[in-house]
ZAFI-140217 format. One record per residue (C-alpha): residue number from 0; residue in one letter; chain; x, y, z. Coordinates in nm, 4 decimals, always signed. Each point is the difference from the previous one (the first is absolute). Layout:
! ZAFI-140217
R     k   r   c         xx         yy         zz
R   NUM   a   A          X          Y          Z
...
***
This chain:
! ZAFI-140217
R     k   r   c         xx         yy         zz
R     0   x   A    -1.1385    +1.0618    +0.2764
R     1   x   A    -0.0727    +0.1576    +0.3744
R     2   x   A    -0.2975    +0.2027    +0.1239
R     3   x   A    +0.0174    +0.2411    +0.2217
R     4   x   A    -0.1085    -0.0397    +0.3210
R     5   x   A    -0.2165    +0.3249    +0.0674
R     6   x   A    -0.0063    +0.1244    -0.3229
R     7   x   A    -0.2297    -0.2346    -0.2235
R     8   x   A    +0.2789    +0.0640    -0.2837
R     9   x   A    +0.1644    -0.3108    -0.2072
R    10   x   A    +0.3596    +0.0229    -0.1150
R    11   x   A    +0.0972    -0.2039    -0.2556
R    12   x   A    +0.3750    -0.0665    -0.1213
R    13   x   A    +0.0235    +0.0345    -0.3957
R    14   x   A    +0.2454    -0.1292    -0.2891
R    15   x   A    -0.0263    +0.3656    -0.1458
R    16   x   A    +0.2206    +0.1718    +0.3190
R    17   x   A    -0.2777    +0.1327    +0.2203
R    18   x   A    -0.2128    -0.1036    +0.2425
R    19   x   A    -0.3843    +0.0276    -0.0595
R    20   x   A    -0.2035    +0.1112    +0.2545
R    21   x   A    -0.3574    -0.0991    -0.0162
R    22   x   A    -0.3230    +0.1393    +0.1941
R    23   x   A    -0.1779    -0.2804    +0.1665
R    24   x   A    -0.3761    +0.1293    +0.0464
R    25   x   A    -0.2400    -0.1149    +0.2695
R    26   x   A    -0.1795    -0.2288    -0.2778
R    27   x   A    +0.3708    -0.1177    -0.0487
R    28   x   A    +0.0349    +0.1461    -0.3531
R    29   x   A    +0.3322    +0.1031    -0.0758
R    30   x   A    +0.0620    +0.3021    -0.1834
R    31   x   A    +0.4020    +0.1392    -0.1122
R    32   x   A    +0.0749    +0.2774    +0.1843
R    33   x   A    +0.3765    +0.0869    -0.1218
R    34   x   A    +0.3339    -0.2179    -0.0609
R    35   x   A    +0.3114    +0.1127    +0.2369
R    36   x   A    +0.2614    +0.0025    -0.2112
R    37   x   A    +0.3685    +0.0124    +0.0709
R    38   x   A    +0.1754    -0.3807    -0.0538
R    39   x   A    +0.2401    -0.0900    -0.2802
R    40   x   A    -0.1715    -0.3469    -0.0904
R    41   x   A    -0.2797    -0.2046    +0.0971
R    42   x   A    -0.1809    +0.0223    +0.3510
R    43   x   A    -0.0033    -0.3379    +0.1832
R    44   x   A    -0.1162    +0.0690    +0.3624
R    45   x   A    -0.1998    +0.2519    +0.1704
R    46   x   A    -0.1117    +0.0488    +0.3949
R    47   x   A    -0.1797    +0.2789    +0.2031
R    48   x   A    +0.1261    +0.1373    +0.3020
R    49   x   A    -0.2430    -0.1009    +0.2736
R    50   x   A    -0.1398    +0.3721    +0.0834
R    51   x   A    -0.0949    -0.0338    -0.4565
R    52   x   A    +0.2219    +0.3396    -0.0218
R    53   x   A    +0.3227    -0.1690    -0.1238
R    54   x   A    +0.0546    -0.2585    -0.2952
R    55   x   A    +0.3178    -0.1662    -0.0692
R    56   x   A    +0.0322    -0.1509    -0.3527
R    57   x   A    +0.2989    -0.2763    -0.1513
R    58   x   A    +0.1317    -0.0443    -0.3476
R    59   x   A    +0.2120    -0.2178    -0.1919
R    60   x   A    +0.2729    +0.1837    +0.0539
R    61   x   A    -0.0199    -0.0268    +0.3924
R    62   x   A    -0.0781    +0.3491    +0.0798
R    63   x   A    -0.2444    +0.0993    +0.2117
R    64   x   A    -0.1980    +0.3343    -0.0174
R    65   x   A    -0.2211    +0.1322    +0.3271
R    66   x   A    -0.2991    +0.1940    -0.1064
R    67   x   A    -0.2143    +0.2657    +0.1404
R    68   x   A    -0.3318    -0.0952    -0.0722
R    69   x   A    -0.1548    +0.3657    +0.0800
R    70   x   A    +0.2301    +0.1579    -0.2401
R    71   x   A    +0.1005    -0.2749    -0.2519
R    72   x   A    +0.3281    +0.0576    +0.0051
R    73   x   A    +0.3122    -0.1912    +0.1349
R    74   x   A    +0.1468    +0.0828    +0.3437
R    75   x   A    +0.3697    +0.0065    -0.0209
R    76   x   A    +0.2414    -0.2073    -0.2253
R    77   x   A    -0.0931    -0.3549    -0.0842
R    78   x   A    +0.1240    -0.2725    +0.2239
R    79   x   A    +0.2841    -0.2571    -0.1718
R    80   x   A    +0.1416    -0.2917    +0.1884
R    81   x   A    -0.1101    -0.2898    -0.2287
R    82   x   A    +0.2135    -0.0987    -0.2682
R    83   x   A    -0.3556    -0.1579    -0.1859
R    84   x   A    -0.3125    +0.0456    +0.0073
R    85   x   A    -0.2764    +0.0901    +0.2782
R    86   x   A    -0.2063    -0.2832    +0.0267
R    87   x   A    -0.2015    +0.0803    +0.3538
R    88   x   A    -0.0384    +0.2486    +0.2349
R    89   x   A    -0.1500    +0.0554    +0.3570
R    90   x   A    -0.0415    +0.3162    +0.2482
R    91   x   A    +0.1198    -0.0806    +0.3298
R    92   x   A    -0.4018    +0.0541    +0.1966
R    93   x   A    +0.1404    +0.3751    +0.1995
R    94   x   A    +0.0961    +0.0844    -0.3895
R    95   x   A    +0.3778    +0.0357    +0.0414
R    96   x   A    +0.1430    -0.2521    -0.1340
R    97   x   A    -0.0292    -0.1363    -0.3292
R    98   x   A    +0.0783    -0.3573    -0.1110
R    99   x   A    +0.1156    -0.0928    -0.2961
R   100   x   A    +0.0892    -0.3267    -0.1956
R   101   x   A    +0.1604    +0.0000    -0.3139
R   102   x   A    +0.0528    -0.2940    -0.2974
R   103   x   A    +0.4202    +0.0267    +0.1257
R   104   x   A    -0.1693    -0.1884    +0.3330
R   105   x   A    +0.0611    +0.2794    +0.2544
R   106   x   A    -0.2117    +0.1655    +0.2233
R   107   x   A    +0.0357    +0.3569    +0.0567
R   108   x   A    -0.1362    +0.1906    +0.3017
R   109   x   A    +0.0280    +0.3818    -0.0682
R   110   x   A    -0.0279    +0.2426    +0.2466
R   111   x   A    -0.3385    +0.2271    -0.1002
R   112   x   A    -0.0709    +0.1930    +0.3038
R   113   x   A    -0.0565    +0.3491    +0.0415
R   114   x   A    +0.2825    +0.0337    +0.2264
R   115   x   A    +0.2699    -0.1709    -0.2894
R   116   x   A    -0.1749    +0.2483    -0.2246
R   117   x   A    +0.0873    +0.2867    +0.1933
R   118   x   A    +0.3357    -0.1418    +0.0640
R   119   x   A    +0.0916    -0.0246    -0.3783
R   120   x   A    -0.1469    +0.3113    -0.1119
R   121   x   A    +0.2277    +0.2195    +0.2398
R   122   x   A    +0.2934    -0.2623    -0.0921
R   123   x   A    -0.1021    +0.1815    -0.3669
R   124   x   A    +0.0103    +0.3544    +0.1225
R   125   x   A    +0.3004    -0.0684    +0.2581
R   126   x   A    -0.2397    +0.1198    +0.3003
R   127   x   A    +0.1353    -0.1360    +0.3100
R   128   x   A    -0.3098    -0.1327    +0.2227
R   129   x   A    -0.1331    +0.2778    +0.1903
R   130   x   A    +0.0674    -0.0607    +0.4263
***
């Protein structure tokens, strides 16, 4: 379970594949606003970027999914590096790296910044970066 920093919004990891996200009102009432769905099996660790515009979410089967939390939907291909499950994860505090720890006992730092993003989507398209 994480909340987001800025965004008064509850994620919460789920057996059934998704990952619920919850409204948390000023009289801290929660209401269900949607479920992000996209993993194979069971959701086992959740954590918000610190600017509350990201969330990166685990499963059983070690991947890791980064969300978009204005659009719902997932940005890029899921992460994979553990050979188990996601047990905990952390946003470095500038937001570009992300932390993982998985039940095969290693720790993962990916590389999430918006300059690794740029550099793998033009690795996609076969851009060379522009001088």
């Amino acid at each position: 379970m994480a909340v987001s920093p800025k965004k008064g919004i509850l994620a919460i990891g789920t057996k059934s594949n998704r990952v619920a996200l919850l409204s948390v009102g000023a009289d801290y009432h929660l209401s269900k606003q949607l479920g992000l769905e996209g993993h194979r099996d069971s959701v086992t660790a959740v954590a918000f970027s610190p600017d509350g515009e990201t969330l990166a979410s685990g499963d059983v089967e070690g991947r890791i999914i980064l969300w978009d939390i204005a659009s719902h939907q997932p940005l890029g291909q899921p992460f994979t590096g553990h050979k188990k499950g996601v047990l905990s994860m952390a946003f470095s505090p500038d937001g570009g790296t992300l932390a993982s720890g998985g039940e095969d006992n290693n720790v993962i730092l990916w590389d999430v910044s918006v300059k690794s993003w740029q550099a793998r989507a033009r690795h996609i398209v076969n851009l060379s970066e522009a001088k």
